[in-house]
N, C-alpha and C positions, 0 to 999 in steps of 0.2 A: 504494500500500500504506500501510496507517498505520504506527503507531511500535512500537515489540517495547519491552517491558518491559526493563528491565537486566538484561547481563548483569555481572555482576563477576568479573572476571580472577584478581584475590588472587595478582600473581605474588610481592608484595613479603613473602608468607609462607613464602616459600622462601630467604629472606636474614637477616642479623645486621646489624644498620645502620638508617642514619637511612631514614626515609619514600623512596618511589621516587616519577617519576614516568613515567608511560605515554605511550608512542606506538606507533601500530600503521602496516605495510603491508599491501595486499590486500586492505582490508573493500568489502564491496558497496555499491556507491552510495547515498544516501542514509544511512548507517552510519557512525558514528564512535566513538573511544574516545575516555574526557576523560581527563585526568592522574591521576586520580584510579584509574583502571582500568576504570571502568562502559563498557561497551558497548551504544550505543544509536542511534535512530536508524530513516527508514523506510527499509526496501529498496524500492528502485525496477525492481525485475526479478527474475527469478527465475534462478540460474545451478547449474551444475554444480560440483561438488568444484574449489574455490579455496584455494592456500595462501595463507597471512595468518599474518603474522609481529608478535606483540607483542613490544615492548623495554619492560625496567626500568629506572634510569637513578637513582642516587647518590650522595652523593659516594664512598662505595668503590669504583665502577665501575657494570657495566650486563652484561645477561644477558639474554635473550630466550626467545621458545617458537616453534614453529611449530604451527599449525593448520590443518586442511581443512576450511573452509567452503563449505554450501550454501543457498541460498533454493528453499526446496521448496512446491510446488504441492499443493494439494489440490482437492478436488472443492465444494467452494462456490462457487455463480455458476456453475455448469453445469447446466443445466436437466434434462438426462437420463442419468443415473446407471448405468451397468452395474456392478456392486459382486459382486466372489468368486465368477462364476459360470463353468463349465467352456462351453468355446465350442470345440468342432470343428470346425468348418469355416464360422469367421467371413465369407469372400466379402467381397463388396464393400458399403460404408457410402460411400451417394452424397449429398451438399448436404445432409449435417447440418449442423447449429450449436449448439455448447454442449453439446457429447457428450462422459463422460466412461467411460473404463474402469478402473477400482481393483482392483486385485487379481486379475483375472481369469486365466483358464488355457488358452492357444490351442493346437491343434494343426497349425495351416496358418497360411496366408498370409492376411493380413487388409488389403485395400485400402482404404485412403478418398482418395478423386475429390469435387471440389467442395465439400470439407467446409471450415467455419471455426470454429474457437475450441474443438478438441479435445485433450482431454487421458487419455494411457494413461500410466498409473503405476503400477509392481508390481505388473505385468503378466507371468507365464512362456509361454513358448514351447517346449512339451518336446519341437517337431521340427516336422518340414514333409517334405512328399513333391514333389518338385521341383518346390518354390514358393521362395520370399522367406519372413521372416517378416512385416513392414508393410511396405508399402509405399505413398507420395504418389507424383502422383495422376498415373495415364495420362492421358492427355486430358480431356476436361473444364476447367474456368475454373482448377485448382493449386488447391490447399488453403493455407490462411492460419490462424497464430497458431496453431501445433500444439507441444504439450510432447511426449515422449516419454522420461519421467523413473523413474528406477530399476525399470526391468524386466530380466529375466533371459534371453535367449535361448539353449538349446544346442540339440546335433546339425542344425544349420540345412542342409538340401542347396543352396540359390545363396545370396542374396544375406540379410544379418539385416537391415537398414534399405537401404531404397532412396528416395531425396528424387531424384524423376526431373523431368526439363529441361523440361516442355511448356512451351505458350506460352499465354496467361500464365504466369508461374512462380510455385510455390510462394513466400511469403511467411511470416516469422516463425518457422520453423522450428526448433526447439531440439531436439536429443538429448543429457539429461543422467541424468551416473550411470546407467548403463546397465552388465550385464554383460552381455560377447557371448563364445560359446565354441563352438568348431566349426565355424565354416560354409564354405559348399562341401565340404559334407561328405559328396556322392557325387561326387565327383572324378570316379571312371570313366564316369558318365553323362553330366555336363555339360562335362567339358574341365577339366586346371588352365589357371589364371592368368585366370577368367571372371568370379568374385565375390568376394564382397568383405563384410568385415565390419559397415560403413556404405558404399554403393554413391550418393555425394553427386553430381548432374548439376547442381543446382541452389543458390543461396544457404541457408546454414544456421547453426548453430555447433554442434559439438560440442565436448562439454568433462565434462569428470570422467568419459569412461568407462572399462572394463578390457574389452580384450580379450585374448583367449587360441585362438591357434590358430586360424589364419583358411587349412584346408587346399587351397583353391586358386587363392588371389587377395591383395591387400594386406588388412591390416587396416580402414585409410580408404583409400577410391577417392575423391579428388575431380576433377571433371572443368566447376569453373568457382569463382566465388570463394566464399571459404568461412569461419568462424574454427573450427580445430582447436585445441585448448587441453587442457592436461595432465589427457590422456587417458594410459591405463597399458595398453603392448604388450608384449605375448611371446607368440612367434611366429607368424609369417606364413610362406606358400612366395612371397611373392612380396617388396613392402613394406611397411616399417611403415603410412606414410603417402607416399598416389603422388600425384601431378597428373597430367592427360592433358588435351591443351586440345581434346578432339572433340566440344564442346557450346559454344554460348555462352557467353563467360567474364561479367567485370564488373569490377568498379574494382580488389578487392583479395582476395588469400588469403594469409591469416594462418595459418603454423604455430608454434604457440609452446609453452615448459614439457612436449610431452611425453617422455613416458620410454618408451625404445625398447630392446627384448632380444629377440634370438632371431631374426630373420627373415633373409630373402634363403634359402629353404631349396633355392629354384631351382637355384642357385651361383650368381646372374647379379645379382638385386637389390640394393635395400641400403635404410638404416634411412629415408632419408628420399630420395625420389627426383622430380626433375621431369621426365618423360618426353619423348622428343623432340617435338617441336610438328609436328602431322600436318595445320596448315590453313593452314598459309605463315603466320603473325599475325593469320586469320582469327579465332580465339578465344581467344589467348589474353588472360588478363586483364590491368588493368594492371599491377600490379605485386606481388609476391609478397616476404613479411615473415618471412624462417624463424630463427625468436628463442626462444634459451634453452631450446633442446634436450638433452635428455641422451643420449644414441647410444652403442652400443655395437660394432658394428660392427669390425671390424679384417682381415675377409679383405681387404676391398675399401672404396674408400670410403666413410666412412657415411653423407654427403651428397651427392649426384649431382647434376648438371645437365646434360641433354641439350641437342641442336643446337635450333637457332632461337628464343632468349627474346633476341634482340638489343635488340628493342623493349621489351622489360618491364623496370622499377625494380626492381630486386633488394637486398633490404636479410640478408645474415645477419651475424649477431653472436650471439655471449652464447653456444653451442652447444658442450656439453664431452663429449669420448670419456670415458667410464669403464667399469669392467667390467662384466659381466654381474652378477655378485651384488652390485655396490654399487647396480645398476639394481633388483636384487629387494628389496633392503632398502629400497627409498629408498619402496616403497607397501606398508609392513606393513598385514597384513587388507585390502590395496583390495580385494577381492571384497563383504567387510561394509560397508553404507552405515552399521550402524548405530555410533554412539560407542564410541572404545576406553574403557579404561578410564584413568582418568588420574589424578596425585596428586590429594590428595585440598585443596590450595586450591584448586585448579580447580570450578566446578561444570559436571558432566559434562549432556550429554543436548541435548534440543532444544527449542526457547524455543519455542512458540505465536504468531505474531502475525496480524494482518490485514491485510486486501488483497487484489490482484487473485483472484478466488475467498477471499474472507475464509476465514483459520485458515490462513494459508501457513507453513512453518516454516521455523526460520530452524536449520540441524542445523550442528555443528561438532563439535570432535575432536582429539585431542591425536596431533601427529604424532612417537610416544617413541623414534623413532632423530634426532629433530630439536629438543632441549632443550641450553641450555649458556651459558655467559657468560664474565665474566673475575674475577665477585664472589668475595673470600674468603669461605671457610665458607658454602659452596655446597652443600645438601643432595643434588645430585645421586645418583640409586637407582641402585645399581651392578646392569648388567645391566638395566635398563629404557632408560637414557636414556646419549649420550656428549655428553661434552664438546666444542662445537663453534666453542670460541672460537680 
């Protein structure tokens, strides 16, 4: 990707006192802020809703923001264009290459088998007839280098995303910013506890999506290694996010940063679950990283682990219980990808830049339950922002 223009932060216009300077956590690779507060820098990948935390810093003290960051994809350098067109019953897209779909409007299940370097972004799905809504690739060679970036899915009857196990496996696989709401949503037809909000057999990463209401299965299924990342649940009847090792695992699954409300509606699940291992150590992967979760949970524990991970490196840390509406406050508007509205040093919106499909955008956000410091004569907006020093 190349370089994004600056951006300038201007936190030091919300202070009395000498010159600040800036450091940040969180920005996307290739990405840096200088001292000065300019944000610049190329992204090297494209990700889902990242928090990123800028600090002020002088000699009065130091004060900070939080932001959700994303590097968004667009349809440059994809050879063939589907663009805002209504699609009933999309079927199967076999051994394309550089296929994209913007905006469009599905009513089924839309498969792609042997497809590489495709991209569906703001994309809706106003329902499925006991289908999936996308789903990678039954047989065939696995699809490679596939985004699936701020589309909408509701009333879904089985599964909203499925990244299924064949052999070869899918490769490169991203679902970001995504909202999923509904699925398994004829229950009485296909069985609870069957699908699944992202139905993961194979390597992928999700990150920054919201789900809501996934009536007969977990929110995330993953069923080998994977990176989950602060993705925004409320509820599931099963779990938020499950493991089940009945597919080929791999080196690593990663659950990290997300926010977890409302699930196990079973009575039996809970917010974050590793199922018992059904292949004797045949699949499981190596090792599993569950970090800096926020769970809500309290019938029952909100982090499970079933029989048989003797073999697997277990790493949790950093995962804190809190309550349900501190869970709901903590992603004001995540259904909107697009920028709140924010004081006004800030400049709000989304920077232009180029690269991979030149015109990528580089979107961010003022997260205003997440502003605060230790600075005297702190203009903080009472009722927008708290104090979180």
């Amino acid at each position: 990707m190349s370089a994004l223009a600056a951006i300038h932060v201007g936190l030091a216009a919300w202070f009395v006192g000498a010159a600040a300077t800036f450091t940040a956590t969180g920005l996307p690779s290739g990405v840096s802020i200088s001292s000065a507060g300019s944000i610049t820098g190329t992204p090297t990948a494209h990700r889902g809703r990242t928090p990123v935390r800028i600090t002020a810093t002088n000699a009065q003290g130091s004060a900070f923001v939080d932001l959700w960051l994303s590097v968004e994809p667009t349809e440059a350098g994809y050879t063939t264009v589907y663009l805002n067109q209504t699609i009933n019953n999309p079927g199967t897209v076999q051994g394309a290459t550089g296929i994209a779909f913007i905006g469009c409007t599905f009513a089924n299940e839309m498969l792609l088998r042997s497809c590489t370097n495709v991209l569906v972004k703001n994309c809706t799905w106003t329902s499925t007839e006991a289908s999936d809504a996308l789903r990678l690739s039954n047989t065939g060679t696995g699809c490679h280098n596939v985004i699936d970036y701020g589309n909408e899915l509701h009333n879904i009857d089985v599964n909203g995303f499925v990244i299924s196990g064949d052999d070869p496996h899918n490769t490169g696989v991203q679902i970001l910013n995504n909202l999923v709401t509904s699925t398994a949503n004829n229950v009485s037809a296909i069985g609870a506890g069957l699908y699944h909000g992202i139905y993961a057999w194979g390597s992928c990463l999700v990150q920054g999506n919201v789900f809501r209401t996934s009536r007969g299965g977990n929110a995330i299924s993953c069923r080998g290694s994977a990176t989950v990342k602060w993705n925004y649940i409320d509820g599931s009847f099963e779990s938020g996010v499950s493991y089940y090792a009945d597919h080929p695992g791999g080196a690593l699954l990663t659950i990290e940063g997300n926010v977890i409300v409302a699930t196990g509606s079973n009575g039996s699940d809970t917010d974050i679950r590793l199922r018992n291992d059904p292949s004797a150590g045949v699949n499981l992967v190596d090792a599993i990283d569950i970090l800096g979760n926020f769970v809500t949970m309290t019938a029952r524990d909100a982090i499970t682990l079933g029989a048989g991970y003797g073999g697997v490196t277990i790493t949790e840390t950093g995962n804190t219980l809190i309550t349900a509406d501190a869970a709901r406050a903590m992603f004001p508007g995540a259904v909107a990808i697009a920028p709140l509205s924010p004081p006004s040093a800030f400049i709000a919106g989304r920077v232009l830049v180029t690269g991979v499909g030149a015109g990528d955008l580089l979107e961010w956000r003022i997260d205003t339950n997440r502003v605060g410091g230790s600075w005297p004569n702190c203009p903080i907006q009472s009722g927008r922002t708290r104090d979180m020093s």
